[in-house]
N, CA, C and O atoms as a CHARMM CRD file, in Angstrom:
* protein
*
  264
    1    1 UNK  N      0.84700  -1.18500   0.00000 PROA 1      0.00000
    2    1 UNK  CA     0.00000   0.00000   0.00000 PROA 1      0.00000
    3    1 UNK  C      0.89400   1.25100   0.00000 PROA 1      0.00000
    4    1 UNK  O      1.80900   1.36700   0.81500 PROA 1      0.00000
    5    2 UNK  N      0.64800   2.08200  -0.82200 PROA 2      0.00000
    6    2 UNK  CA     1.24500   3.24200  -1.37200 PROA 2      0.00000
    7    2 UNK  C      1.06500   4.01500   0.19500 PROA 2      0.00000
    8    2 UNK  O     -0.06400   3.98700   0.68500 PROA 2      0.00000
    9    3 UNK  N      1.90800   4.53200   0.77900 PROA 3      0.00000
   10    3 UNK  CA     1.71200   6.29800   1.63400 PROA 3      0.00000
   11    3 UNK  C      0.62300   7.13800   0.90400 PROA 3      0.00000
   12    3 UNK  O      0.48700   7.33500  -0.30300 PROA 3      0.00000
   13    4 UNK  N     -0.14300   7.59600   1.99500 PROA 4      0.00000
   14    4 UNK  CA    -1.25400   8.55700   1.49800 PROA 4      0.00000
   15    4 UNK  C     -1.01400   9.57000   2.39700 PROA 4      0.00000
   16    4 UNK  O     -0.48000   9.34300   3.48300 PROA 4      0.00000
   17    5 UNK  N     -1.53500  11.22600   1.86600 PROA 5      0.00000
   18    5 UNK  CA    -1.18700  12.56700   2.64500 PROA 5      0.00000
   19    5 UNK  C     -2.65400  13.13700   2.45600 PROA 5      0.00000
   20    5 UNK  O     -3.60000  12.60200   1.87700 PROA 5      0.00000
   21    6 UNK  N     -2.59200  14.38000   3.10800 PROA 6      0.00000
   22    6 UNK  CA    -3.85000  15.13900   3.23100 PROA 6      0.00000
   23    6 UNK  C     -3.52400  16.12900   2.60700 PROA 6      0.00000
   24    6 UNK  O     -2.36600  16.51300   2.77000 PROA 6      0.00000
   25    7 UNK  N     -4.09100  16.61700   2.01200 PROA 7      0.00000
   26    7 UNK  CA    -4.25500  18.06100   1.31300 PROA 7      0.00000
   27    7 UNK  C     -5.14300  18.91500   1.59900 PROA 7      0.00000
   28    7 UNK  O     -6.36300  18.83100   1.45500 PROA 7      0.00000
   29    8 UNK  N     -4.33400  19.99400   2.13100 PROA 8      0.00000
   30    8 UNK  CA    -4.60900  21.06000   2.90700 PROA 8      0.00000
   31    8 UNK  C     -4.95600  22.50900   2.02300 PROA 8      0.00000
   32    8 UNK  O     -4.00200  22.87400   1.33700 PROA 8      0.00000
   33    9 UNK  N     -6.16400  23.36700   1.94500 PROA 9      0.00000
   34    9 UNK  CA    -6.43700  24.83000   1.49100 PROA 9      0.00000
   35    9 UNK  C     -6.62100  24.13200  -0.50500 PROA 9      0.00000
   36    9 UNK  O     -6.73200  23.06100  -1.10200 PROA 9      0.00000
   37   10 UNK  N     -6.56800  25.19600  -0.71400 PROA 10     0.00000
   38   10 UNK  CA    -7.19700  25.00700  -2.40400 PROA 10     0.00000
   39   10 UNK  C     -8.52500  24.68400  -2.43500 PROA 10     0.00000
   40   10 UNK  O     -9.04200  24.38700  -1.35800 PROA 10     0.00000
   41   11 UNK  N     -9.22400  24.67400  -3.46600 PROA 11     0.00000
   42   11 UNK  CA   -10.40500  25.10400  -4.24300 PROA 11     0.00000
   43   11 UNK  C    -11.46100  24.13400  -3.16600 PROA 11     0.00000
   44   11 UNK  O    -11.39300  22.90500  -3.19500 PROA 11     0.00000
   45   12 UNK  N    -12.30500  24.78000  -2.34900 PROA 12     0.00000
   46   12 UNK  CA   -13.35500  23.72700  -1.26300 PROA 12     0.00000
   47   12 UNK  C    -13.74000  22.95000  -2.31700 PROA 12     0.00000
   48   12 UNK  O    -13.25200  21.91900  -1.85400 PROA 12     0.00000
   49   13 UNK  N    -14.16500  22.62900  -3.25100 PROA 13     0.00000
   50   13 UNK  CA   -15.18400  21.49400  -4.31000 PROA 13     0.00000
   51   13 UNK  C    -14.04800  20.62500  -4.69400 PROA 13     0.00000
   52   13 UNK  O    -14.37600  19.76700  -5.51300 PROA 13     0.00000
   53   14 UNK  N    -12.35700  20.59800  -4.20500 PROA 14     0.00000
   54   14 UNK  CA   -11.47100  19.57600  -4.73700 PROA 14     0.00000
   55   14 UNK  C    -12.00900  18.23600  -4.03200 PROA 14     0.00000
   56   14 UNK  O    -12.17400  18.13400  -2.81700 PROA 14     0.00000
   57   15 UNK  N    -12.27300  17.17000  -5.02000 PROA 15     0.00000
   58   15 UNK  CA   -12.67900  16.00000  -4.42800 PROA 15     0.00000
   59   15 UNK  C    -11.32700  15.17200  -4.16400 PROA 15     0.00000
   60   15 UNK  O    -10.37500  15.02600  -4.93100 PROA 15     0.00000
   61   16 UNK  N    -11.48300  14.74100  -3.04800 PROA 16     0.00000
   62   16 UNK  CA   -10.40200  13.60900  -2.60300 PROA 16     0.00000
   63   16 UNK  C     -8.93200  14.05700  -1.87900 PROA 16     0.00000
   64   16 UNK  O     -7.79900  13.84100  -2.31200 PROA 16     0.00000
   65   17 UNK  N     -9.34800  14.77900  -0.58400 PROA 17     0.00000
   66   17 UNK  CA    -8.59800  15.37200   0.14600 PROA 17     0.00000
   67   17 UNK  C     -7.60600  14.17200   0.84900 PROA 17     0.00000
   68   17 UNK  O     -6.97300  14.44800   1.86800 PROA 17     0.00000
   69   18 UNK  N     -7.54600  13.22200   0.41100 PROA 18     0.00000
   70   18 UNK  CA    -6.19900  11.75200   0.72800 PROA 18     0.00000
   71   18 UNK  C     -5.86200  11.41700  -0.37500 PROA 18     0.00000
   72   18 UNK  O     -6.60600  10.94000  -1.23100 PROA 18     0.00000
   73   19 UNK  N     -4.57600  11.65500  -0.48500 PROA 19     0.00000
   74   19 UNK  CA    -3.71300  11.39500  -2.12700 PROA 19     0.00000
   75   19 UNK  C     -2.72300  10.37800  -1.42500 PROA 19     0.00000
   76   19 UNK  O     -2.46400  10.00500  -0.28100 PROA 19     0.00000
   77   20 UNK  N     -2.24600  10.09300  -2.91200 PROA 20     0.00000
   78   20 UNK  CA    -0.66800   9.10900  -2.67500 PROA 20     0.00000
   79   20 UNK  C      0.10600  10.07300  -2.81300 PROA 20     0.00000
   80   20 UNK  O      0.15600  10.91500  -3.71000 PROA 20     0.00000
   81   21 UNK  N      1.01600   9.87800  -1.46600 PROA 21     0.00000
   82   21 UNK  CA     1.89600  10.77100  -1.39700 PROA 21     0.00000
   83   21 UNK  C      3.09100  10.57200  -1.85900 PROA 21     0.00000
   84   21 UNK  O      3.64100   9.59800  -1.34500 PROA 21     0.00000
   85   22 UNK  N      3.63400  11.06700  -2.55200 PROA 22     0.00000
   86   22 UNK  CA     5.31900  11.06100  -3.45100 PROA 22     0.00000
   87   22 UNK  C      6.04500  10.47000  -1.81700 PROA 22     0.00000
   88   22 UNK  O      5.96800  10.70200  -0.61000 PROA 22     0.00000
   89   23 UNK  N      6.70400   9.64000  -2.72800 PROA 23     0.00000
   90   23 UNK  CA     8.24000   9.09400  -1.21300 PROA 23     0.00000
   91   23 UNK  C      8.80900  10.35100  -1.16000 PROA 23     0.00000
   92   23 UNK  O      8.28700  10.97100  -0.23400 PROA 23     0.00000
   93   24 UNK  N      9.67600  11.03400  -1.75700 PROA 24     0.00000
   94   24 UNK  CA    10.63400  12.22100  -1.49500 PROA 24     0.00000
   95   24 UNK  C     10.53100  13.20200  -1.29100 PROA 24     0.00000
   96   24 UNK  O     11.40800  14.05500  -1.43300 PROA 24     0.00000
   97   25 UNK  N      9.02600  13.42700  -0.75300 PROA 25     0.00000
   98   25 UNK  CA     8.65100  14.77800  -0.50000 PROA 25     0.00000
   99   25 UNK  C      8.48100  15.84900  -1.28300 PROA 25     0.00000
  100   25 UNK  O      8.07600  16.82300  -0.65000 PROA 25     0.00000
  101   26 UNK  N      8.65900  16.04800  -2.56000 PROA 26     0.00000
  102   26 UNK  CA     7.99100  16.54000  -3.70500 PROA 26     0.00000
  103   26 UNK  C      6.78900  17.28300  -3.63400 PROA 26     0.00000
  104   26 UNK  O      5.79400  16.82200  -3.07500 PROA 26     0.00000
  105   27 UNK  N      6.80900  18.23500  -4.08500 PROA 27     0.00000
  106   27 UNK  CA     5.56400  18.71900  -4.66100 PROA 27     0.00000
  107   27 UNK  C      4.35600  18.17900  -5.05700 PROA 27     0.00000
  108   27 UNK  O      4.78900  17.29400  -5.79400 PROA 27     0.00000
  109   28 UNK  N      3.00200  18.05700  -5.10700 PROA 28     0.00000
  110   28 UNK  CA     2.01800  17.64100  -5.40300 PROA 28     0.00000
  111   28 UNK  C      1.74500  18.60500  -6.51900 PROA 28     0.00000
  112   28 UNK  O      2.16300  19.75900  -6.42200 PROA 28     0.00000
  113   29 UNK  N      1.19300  18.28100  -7.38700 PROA 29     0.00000
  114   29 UNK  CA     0.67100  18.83100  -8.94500 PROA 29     0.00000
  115   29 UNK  C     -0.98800  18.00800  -9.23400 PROA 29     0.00000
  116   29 UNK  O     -1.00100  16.88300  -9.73200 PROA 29     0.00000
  117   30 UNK  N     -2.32000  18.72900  -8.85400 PROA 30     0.00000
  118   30 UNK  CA    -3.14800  17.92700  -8.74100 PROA 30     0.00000
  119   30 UNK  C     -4.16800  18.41500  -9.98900 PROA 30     0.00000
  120   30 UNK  O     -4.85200  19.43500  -9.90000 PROA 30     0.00000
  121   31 UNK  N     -4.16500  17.46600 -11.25200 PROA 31     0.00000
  122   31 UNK  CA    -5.38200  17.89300 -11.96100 PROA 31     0.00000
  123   31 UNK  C     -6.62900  18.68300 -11.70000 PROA 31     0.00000
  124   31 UNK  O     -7.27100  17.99400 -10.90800 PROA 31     0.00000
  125   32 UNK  N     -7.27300  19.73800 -11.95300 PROA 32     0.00000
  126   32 UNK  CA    -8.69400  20.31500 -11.86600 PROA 32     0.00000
  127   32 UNK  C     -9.19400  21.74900 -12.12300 PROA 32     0.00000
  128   32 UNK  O     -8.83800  22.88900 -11.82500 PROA 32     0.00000
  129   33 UNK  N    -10.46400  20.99400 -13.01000 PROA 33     0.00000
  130   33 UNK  CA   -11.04200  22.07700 -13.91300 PROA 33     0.00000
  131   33 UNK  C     -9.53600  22.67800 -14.95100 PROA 33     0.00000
  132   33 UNK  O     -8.70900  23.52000 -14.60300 PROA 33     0.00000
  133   34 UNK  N     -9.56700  22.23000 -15.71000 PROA 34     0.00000
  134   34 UNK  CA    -8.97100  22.87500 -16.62700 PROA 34     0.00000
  135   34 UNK  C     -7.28700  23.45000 -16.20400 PROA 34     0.00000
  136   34 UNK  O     -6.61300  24.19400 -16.91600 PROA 34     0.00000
  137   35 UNK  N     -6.96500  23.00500 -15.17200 PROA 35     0.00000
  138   35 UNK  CA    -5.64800  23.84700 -14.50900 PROA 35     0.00000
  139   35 UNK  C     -5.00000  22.48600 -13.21800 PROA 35     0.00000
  140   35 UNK  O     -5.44200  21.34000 -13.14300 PROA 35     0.00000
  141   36 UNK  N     -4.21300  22.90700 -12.60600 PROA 36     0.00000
  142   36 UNK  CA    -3.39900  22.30100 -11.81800 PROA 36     0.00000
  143   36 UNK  C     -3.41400  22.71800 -10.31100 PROA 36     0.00000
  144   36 UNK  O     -2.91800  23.79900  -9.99200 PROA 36     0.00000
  145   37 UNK  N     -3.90600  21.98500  -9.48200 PROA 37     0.00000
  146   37 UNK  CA    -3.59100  22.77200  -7.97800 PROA 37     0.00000
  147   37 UNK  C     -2.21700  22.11200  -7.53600 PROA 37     0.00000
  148   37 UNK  O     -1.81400  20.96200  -7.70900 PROA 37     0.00000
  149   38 UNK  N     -1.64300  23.16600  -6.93200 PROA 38     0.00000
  150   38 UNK  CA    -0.34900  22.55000  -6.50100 PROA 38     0.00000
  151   38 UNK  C      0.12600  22.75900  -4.94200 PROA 38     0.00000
  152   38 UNK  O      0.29700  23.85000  -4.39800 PROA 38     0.00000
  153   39 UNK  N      0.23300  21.95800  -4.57600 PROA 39     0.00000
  154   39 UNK  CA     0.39000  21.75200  -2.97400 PROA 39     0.00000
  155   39 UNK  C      2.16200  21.17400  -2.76300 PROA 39     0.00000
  156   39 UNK  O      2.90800  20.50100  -3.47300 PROA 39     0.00000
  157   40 UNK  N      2.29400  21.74800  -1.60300 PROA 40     0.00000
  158   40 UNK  CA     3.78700  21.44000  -0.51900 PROA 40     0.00000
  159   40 UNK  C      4.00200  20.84200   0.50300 PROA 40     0.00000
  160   40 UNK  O      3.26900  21.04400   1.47200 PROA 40     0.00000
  161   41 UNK  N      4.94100  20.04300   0.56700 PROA 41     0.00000
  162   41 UNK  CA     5.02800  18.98700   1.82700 PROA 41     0.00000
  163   41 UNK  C      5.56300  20.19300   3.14200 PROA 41     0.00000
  164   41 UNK  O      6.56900  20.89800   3.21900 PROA 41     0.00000
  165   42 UNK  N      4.43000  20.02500   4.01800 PROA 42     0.00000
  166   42 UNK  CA     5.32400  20.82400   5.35000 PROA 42     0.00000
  167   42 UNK  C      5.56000  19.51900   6.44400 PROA 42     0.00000
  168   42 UNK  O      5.40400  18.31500   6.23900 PROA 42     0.00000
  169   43 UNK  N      5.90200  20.07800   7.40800 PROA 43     0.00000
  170   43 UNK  CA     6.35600  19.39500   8.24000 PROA 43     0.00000
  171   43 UNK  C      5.44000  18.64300   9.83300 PROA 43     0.00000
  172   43 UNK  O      5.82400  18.16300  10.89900 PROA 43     0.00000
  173   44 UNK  N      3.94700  18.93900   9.10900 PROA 44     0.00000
  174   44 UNK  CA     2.99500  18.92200   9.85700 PROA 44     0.00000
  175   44 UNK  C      2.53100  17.66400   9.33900 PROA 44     0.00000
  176   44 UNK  O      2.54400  17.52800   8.11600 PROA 44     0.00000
  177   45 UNK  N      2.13800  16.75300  10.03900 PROA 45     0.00000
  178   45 UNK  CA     1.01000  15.54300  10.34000 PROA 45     0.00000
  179   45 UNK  C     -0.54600  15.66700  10.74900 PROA 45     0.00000
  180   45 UNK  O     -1.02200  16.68100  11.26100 PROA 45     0.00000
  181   46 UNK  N     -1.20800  14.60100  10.47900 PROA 46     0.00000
  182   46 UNK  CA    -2.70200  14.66400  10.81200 PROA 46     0.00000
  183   46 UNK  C     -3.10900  13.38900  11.07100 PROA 46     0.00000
  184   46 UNK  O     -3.32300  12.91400   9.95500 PROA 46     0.00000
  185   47 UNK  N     -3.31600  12.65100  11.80400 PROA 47     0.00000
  186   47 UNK  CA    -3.69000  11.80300  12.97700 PROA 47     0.00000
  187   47 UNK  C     -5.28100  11.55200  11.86100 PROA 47     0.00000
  188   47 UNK  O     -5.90400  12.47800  11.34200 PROA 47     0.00000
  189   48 UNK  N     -5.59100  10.18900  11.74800 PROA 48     0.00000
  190   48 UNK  CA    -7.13400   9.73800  11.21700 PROA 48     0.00000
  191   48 UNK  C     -6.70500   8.06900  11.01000 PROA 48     0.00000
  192   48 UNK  O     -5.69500   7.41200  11.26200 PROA 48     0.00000
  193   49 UNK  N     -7.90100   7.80400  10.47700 PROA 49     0.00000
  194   49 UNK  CA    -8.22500   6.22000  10.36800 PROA 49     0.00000
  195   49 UNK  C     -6.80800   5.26600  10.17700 PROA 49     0.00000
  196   49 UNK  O     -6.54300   4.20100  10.73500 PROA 49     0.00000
  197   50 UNK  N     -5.85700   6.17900   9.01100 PROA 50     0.00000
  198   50 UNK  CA    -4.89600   5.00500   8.32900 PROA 50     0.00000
  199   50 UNK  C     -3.50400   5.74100   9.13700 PROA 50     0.00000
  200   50 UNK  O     -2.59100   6.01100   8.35700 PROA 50     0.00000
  201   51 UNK  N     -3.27500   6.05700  10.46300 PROA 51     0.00000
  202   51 UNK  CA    -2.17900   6.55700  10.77600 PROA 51     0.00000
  203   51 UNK  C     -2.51400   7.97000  10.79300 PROA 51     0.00000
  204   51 UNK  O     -3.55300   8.62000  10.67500 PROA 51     0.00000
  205   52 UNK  N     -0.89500   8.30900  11.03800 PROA 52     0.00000
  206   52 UNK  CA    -0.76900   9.76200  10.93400 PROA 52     0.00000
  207   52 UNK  C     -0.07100  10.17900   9.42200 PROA 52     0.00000
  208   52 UNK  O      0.91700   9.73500   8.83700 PROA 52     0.00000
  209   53 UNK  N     -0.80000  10.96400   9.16700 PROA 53     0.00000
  210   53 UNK  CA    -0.36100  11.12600   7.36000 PROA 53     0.00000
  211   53 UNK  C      0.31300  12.56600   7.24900 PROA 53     0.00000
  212   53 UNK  O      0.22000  13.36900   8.17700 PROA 53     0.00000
  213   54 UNK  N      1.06300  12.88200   5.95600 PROA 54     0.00000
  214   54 UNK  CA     1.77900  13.96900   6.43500 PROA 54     0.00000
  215   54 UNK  C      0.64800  15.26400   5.65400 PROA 54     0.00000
  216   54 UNK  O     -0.39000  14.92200   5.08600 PROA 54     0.00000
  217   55 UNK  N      0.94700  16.26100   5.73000 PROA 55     0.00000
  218   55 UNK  CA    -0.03300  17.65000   5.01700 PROA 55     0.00000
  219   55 UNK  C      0.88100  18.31900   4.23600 PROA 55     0.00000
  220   55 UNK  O      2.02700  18.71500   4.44700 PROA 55     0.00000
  221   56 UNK  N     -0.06500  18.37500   3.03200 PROA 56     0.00000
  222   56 UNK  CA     0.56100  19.56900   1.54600 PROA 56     0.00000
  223   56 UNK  C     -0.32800  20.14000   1.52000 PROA 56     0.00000
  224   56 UNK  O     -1.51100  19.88000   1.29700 PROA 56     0.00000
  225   57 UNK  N      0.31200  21.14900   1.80300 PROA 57     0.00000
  226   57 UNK  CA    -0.34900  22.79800   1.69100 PROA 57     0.00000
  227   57 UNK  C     -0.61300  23.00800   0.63200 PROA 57     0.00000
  228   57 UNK  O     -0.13000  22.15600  -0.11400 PROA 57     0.00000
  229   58 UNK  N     -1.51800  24.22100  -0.17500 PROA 58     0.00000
  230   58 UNK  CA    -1.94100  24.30300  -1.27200 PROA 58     0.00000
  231   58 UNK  C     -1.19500  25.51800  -1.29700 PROA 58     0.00000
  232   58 UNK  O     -1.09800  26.25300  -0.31500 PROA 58     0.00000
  233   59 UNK  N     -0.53000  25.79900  -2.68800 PROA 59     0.00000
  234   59 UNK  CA     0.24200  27.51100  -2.72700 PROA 59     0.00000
  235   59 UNK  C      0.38200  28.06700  -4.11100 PROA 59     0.00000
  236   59 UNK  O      1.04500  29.07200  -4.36600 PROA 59     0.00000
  237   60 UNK  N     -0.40500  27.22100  -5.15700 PROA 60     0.00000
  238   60 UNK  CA    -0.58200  28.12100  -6.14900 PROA 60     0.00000
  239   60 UNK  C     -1.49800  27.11300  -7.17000 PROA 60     0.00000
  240   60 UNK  O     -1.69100  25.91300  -6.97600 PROA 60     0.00000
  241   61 UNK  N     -1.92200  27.78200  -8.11500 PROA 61     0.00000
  242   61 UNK  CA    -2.74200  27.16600  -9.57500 PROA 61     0.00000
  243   61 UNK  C     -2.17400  28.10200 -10.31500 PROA 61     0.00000
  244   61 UNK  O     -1.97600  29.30600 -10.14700 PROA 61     0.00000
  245   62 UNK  N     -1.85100  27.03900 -11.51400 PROA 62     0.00000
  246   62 UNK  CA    -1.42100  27.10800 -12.85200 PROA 62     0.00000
  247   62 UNK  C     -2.37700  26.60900 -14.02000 PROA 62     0.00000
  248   62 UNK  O     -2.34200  25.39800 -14.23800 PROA 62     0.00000
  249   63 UNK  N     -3.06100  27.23200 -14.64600 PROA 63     0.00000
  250   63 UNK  CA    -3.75400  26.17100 -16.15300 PROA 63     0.00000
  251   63 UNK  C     -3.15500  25.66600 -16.86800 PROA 63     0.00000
  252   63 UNK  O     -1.93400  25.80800 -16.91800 PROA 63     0.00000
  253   64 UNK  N     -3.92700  24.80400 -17.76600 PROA 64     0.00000
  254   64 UNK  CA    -3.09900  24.04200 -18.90900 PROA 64     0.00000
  255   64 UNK  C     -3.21800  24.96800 -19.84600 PROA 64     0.00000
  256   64 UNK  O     -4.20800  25.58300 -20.24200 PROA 64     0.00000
  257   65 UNK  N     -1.96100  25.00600 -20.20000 PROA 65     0.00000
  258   65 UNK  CA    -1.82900  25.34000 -21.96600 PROA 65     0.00000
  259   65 UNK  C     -2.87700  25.09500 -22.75400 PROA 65     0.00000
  260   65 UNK  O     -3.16800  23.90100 -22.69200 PROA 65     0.00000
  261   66 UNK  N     -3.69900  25.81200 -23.59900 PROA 66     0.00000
  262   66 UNK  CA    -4.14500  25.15700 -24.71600 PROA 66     0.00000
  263   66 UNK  C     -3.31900  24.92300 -25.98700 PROA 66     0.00000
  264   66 UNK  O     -3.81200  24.32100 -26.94100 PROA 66     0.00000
């Protein structure tokens, strides 16, 4: 079973606030509506059902190119 994280701030209607979280701590780049939300590994945890998982902050959107 893959590591899963929480994703924290960005657009309230983003569905599926538990992602697979990158091993190396990386950046998150998350498909929606037409553009990209992009979230950051901090150094904060969150305690729920599957463990304590780590939190990526949300800190910018980018669209796709057409």
């Amino acid at each position: 079973m893959r590591d899963k994280a929480v994703l924290e701030g960005g657009p309230g209607d983003l569905p599926g606030r538990m992602v697979d979280a990158p091993s190396s701590g990386e950046d998150l780049k998350i498909p929606f509506r037409g553009g990209y939300e992009h979230y950051r590994p901090t150094a904060r945890v969150q305690d729920g059902p599957l463990g304590s998982l780590r939190v990526f902050e949300w800190w910018e959107r980018t669209e796709i190119a057409e």
